[in-house]
PDB file of N, CA, C, O and CB in Angstrom:
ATOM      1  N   UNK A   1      99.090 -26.569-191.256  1.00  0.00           N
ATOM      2  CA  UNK A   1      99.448 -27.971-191.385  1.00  0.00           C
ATOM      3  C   UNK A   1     100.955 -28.131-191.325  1.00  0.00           C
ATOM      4  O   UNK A   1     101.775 -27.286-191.685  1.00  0.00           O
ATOM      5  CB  UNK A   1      98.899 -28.555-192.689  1.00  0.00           C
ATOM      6  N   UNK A   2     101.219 -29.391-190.794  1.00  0.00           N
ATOM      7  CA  UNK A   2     102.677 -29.267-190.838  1.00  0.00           C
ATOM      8  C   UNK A   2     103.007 -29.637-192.357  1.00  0.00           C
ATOM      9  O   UNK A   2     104.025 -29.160-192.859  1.00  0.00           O
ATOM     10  CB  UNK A   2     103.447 -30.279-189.704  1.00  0.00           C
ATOM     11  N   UNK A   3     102.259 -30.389-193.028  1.00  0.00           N
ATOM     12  CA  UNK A   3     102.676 -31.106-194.451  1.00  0.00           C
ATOM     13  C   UNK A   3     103.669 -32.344-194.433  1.00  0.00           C
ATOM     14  O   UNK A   3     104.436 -32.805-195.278  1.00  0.00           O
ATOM     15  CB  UNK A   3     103.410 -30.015-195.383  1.00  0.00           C
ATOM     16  N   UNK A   4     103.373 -32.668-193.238  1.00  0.00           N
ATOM     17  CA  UNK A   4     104.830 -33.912-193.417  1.00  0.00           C
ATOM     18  C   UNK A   4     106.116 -33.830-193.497  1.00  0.00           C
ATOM     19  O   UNK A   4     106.962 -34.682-193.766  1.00  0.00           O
ATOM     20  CB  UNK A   4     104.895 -34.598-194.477  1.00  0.00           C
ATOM     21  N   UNK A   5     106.203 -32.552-193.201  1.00  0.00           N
ATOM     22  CA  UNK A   5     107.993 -32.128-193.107  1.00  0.00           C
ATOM     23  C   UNK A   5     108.853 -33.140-192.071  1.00  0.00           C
ATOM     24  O   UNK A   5     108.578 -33.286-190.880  1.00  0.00           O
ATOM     25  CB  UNK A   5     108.233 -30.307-192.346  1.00  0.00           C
ATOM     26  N   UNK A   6     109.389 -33.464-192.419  1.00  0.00           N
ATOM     27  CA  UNK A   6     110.354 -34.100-191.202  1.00  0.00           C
ATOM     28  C   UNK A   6     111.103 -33.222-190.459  1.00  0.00           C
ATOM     29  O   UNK A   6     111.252 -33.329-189.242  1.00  0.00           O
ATOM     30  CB  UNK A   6     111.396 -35.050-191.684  1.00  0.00           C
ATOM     31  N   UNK A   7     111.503 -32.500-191.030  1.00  0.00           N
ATOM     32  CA  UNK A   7     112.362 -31.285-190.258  1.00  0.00           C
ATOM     33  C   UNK A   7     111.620 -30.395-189.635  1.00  0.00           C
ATOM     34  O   UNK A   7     112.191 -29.893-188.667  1.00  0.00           O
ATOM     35  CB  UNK A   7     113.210 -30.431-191.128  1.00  0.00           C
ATOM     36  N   UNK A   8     110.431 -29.973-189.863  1.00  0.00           N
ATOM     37  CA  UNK A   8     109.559 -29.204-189.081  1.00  0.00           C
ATOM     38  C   UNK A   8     109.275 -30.418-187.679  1.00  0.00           C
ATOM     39  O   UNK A   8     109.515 -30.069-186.523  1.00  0.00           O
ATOM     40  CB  UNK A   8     108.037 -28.692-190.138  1.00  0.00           C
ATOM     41  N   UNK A   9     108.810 -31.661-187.968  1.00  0.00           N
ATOM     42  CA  UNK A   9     108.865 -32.218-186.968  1.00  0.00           C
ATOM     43  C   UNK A   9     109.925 -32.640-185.847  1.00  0.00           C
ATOM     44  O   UNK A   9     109.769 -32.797-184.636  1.00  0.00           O
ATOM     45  CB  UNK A   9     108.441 -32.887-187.336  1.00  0.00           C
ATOM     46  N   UNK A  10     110.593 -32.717-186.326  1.00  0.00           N
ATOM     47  CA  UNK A  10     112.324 -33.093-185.722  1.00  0.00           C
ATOM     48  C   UNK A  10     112.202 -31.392-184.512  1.00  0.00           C
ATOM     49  O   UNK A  10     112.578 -31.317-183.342  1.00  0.00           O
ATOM     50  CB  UNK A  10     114.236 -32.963-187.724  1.00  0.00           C
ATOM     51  N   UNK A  11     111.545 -30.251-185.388  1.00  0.00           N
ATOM     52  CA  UNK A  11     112.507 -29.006-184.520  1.00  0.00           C
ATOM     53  C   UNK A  11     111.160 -28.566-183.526  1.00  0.00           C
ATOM     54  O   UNK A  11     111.342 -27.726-182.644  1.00  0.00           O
ATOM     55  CB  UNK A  11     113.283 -27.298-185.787  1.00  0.00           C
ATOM     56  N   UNK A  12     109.771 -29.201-183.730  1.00  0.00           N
ATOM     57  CA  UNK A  12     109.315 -29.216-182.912  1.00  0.00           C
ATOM     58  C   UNK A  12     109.233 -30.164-181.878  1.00  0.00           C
ATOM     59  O   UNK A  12     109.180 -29.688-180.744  1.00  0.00           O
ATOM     60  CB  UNK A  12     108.656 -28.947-183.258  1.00  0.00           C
ATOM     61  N   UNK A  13     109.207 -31.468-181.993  1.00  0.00           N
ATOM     62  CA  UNK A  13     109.513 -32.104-181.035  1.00  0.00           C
ATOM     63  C   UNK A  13     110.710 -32.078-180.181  1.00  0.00           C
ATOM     64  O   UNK A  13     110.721 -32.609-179.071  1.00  0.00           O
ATOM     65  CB  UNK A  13     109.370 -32.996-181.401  1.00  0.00           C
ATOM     66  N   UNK A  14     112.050 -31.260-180.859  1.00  0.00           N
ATOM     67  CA  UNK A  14     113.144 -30.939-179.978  1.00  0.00           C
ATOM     68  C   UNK A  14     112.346 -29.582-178.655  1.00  0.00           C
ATOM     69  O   UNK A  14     112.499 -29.539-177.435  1.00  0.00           O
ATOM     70  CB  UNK A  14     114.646 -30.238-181.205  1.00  0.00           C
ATOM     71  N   UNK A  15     111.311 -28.410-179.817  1.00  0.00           N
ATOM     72  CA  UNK A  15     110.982 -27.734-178.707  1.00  0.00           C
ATOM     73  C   UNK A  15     109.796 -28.007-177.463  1.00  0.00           C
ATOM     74  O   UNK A  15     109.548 -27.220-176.549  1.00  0.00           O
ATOM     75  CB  UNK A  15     110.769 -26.674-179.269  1.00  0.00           C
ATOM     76  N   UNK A  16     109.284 -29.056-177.648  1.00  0.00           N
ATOM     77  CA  UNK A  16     108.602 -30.127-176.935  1.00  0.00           C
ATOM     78  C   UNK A  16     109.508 -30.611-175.697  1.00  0.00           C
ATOM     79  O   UNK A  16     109.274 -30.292-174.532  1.00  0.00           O
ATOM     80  CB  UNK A  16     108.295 -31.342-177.958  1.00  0.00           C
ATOM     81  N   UNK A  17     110.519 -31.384-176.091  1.00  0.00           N
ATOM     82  CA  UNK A  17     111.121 -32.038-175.112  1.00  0.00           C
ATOM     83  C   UNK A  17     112.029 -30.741-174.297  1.00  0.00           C
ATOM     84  O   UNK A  17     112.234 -30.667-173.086  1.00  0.00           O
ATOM     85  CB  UNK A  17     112.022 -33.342-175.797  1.00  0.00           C
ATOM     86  N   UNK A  18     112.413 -29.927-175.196  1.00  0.00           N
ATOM     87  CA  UNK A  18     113.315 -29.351-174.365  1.00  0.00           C
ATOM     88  C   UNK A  18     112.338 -28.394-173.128  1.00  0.00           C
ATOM     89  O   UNK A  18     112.335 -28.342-171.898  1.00  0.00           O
ATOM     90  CB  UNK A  18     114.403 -28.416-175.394  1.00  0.00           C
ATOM     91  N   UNK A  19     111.577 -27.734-174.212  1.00  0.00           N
ATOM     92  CA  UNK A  19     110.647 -26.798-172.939  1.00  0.00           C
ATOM     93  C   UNK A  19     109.162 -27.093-171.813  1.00  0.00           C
ATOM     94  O   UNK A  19     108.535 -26.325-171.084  1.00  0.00           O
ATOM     95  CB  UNK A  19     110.089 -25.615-173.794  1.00  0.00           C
ATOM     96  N   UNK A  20     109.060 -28.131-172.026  1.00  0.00           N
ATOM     97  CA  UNK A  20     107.958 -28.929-171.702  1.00  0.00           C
ATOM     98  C   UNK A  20     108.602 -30.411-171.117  1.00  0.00           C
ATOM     99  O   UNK A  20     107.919 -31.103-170.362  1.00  0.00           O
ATOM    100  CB  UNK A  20     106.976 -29.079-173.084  1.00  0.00           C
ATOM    101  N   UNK A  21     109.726 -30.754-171.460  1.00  0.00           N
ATOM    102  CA  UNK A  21     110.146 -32.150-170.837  1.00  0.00           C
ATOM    103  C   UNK A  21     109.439 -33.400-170.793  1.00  0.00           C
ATOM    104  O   UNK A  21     109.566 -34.368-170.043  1.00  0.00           O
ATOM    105  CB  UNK A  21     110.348 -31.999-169.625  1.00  0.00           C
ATOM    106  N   UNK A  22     108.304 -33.066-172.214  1.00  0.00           N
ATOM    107  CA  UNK A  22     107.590 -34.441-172.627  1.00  0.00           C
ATOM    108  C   UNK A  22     108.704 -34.776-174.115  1.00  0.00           C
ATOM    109  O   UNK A  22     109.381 -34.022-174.813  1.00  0.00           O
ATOM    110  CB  UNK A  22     105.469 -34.154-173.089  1.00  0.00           C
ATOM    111  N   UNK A  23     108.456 -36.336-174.137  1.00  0.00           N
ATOM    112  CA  UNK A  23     108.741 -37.192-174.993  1.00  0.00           C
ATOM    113  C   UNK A  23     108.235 -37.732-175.484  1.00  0.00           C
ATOM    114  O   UNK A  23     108.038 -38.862-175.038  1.00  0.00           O
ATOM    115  CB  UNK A  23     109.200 -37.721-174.871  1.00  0.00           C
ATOM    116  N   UNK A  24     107.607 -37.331-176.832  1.00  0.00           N
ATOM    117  CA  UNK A  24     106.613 -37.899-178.083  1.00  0.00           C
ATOM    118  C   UNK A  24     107.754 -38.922-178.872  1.00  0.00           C
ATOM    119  O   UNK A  24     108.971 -38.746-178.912  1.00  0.00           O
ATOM    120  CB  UNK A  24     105.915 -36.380-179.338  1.00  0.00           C
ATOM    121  N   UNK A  25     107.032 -39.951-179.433  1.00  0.00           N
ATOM    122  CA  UNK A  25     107.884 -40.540-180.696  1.00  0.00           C
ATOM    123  C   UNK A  25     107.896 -40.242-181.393  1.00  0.00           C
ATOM    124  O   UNK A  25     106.927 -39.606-181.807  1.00  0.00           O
ATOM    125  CB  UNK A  25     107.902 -41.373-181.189  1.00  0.00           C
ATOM    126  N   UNK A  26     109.078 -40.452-182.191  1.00  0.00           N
ATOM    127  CA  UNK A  26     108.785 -39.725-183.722  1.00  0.00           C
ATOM    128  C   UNK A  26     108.358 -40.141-184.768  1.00  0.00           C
ATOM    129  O   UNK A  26     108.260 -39.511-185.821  1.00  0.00           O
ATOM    130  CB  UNK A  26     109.663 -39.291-184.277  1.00  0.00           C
ATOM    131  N   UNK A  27     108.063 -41.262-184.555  1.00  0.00           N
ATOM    132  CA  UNK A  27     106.825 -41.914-185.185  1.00  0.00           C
ATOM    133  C   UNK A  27     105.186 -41.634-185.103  1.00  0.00           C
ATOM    134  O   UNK A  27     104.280 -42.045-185.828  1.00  0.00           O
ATOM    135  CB  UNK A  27     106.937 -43.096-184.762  1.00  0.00           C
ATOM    136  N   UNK A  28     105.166 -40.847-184.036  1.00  0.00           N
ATOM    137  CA  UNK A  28     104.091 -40.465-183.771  1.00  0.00           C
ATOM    138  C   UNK A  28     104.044 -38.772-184.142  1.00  0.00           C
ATOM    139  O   UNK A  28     103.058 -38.164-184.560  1.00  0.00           O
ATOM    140  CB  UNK A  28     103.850 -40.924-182.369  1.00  0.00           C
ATOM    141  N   UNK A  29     104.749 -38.480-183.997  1.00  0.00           N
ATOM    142  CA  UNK A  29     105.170 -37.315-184.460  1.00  0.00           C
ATOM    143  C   UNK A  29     104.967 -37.071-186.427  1.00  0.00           C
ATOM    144  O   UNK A  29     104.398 -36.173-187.047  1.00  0.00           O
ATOM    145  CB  UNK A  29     106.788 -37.323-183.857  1.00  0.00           C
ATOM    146  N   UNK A  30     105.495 -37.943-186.771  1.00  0.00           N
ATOM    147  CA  UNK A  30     105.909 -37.970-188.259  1.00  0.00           C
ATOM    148  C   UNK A  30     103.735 -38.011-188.791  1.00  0.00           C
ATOM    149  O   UNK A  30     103.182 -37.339-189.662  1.00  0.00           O
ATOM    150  CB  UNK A  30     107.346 -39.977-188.771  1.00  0.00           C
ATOM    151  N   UNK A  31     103.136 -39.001-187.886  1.00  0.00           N
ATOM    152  CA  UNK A  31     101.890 -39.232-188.125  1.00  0.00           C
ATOM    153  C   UNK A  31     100.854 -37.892-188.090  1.00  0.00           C
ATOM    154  O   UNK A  31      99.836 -37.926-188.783  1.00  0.00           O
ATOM    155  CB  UNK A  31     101.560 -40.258-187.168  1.00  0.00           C
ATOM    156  N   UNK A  32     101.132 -36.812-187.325  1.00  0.00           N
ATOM    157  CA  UNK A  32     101.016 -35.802-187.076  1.00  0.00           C
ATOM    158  C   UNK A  32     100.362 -34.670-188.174  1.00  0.00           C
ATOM    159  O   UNK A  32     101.276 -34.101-188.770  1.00  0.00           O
ATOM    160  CB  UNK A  32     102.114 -35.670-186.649  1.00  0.00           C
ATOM    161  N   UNK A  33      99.447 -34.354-188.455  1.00  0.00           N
ATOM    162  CA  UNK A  33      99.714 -33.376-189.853  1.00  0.00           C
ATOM    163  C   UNK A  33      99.106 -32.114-189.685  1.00  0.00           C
ATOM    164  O   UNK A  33      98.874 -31.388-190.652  1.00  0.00           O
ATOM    165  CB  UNK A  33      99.072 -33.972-191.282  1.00  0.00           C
ATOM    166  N   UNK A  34      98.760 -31.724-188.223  1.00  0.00           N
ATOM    167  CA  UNK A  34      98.555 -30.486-187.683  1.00  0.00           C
ATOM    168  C   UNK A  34      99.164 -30.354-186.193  1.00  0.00           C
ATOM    169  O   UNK A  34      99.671 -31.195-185.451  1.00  0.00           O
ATOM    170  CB  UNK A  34      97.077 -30.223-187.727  1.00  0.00           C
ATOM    171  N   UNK A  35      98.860 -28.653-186.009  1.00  0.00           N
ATOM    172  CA  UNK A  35      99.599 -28.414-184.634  1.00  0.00           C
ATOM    173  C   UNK A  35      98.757 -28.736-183.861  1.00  0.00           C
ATOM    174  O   UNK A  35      99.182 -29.378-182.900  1.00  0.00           O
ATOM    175  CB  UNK A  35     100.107 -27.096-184.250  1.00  0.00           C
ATOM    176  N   UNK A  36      97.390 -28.488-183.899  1.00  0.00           N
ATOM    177  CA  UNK A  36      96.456 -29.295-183.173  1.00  0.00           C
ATOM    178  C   UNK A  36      96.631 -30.525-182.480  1.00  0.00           C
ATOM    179  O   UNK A  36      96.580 -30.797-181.281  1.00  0.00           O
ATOM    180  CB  UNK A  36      95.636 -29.539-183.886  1.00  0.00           C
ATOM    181  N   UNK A  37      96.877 -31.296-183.624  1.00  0.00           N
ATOM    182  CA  UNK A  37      97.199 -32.513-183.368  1.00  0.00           C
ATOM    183  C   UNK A  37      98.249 -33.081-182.222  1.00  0.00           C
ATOM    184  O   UNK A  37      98.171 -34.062-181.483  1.00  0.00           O
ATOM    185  CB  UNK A  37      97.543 -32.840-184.480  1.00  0.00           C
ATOM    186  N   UNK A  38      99.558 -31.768-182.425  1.00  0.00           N
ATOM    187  CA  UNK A  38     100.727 -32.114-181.523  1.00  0.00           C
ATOM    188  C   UNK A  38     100.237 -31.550-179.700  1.00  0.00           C
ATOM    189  O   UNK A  38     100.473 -32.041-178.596  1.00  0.00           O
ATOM    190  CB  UNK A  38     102.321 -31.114-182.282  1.00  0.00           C
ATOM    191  N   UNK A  39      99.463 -30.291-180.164  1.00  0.00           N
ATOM    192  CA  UNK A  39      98.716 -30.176-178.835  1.00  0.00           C
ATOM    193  C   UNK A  39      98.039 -30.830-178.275  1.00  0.00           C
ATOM    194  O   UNK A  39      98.049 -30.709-177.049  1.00  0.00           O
ATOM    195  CB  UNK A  39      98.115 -29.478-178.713  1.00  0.00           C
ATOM    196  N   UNK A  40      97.038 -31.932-178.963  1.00  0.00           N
ATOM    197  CA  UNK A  40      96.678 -33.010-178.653  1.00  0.00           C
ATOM    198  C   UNK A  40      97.326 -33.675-177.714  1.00  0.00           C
ATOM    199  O   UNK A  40      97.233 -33.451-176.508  1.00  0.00           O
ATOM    200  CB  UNK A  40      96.592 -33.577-179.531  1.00  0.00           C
ATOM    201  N   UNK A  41      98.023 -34.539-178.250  1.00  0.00           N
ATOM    202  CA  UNK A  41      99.680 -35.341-177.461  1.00  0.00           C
ATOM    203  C   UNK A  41     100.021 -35.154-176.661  1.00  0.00           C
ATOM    204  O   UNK A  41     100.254 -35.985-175.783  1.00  0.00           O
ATOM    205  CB  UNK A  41     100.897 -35.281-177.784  1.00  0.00           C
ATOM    206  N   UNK A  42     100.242 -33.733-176.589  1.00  0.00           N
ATOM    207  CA  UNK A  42     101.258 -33.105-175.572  1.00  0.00           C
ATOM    208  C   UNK A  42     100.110 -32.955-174.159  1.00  0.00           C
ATOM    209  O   UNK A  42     100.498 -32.948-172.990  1.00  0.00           O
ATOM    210  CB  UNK A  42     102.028 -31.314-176.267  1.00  0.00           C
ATOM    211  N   UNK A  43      98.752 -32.849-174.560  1.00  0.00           N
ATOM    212  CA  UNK A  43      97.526 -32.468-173.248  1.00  0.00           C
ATOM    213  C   UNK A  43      97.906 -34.240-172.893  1.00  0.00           C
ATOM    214  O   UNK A  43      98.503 -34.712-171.926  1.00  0.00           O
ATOM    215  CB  UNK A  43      95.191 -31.836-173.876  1.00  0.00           C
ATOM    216  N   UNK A  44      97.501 -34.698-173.684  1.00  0.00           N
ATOM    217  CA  UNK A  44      97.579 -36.395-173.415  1.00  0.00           C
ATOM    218  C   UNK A  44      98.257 -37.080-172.314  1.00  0.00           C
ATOM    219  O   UNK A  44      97.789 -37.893-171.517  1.00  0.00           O
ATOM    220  CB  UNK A  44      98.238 -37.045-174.497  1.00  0.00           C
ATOM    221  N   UNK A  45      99.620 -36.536-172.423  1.00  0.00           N
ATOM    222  CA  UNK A  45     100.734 -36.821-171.779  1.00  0.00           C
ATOM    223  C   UNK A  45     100.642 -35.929-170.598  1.00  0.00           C
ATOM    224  O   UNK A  45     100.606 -36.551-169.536  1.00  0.00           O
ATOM    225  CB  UNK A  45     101.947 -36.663-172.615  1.00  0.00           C
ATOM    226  N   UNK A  46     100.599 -34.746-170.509  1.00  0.00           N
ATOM    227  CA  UNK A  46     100.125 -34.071-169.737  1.00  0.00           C
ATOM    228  C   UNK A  46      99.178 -34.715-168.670  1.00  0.00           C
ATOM    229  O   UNK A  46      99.595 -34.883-167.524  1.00  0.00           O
ATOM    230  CB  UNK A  46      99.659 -33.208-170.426  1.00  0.00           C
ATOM    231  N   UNK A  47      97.919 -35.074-169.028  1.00  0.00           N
ATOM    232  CA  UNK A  47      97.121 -35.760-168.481  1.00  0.00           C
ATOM    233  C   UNK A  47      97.454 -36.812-167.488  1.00  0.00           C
ATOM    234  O   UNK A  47      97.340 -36.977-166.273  1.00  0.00           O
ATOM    235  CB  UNK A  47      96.549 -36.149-169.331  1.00  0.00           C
ATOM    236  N   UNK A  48      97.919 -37.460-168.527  1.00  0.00           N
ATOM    237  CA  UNK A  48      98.405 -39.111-167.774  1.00  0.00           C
ATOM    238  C   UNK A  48      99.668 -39.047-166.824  1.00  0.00           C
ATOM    239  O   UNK A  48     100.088 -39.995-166.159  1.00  0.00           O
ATOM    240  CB  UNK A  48      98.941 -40.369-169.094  1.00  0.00           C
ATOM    241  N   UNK A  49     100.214 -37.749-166.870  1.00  0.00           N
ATOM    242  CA  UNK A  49     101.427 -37.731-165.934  1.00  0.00           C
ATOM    243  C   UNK A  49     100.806 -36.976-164.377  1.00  0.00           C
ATOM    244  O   UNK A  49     101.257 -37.264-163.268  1.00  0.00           O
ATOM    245  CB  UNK A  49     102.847 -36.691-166.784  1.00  0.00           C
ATOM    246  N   UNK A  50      99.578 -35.873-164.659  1.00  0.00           N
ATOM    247  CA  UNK A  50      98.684 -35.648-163.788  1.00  0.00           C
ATOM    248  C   UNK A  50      98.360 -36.891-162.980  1.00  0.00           C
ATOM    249  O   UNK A  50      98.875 -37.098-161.881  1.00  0.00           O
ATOM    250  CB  UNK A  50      97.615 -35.105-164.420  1.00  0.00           C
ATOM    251  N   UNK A  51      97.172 -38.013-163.768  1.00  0.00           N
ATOM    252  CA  UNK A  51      96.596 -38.962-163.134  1.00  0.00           C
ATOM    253  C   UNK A  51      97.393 -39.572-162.475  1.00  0.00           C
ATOM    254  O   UNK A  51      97.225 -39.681-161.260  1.00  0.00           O
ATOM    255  CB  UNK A  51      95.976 -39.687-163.777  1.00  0.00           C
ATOM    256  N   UNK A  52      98.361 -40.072-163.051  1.00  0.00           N
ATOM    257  CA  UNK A  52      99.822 -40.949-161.903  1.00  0.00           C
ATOM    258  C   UNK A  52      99.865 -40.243-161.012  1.00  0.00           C
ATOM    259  O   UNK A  52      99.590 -40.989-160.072  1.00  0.00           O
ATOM    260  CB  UNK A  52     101.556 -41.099-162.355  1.00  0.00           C
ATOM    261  N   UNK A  53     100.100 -38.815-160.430  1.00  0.00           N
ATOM    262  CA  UNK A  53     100.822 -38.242-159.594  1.00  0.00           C
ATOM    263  C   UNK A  53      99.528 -38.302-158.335  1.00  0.00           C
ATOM    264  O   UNK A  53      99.695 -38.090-157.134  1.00  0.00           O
ATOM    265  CB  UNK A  53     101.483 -36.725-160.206  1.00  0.00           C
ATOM    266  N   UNK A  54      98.201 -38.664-159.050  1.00  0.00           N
ATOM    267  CA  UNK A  54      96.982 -38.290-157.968  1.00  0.00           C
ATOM    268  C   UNK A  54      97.190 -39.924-157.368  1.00  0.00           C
ATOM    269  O   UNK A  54      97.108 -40.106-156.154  1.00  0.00           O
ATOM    270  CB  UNK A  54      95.017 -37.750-158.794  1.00  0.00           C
ATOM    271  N   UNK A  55      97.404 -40.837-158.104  1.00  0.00           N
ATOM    272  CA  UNK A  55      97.186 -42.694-157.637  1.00  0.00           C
ATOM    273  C   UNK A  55      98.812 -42.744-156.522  1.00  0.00           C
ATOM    274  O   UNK A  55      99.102 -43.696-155.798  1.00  0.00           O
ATOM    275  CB  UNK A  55      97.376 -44.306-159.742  1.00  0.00           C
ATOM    276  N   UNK A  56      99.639 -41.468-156.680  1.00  0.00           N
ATOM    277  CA  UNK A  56     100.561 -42.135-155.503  1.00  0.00           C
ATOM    278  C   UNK A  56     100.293 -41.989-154.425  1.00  0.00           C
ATOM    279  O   UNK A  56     100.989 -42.492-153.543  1.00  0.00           O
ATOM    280  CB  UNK A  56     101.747 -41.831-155.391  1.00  0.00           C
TER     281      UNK A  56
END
């Protein structure tokens, strides 16, 4: 679990954006209370940046 750390969230979403070049909020982030969860997100986004690239 993350436990609601802010700082655990802050240094994963930095390693999110930096190595992956997705951008979660950190509001959404903060909502977060497993890694699951952030893997979640991150397929999510993943996804939807897939589907766009098939509709051009």
């Amino acid at each position: 679990m993350l436990g609601g750390n802010s700082l655990a969230a802050i240094q994963i979403r930095a390693a999110v954006q930096r190595d992956l070049a997705i951008e979660l909020p950190m509001a959404q982030m903060m909502k977060m209370r497993t890694l699951g969860e952030v893997v979640d997100a991150i397929a999510a986004v993943l996804e939807a940046e897939a589907e766009s690239e098939v509709k051009v």
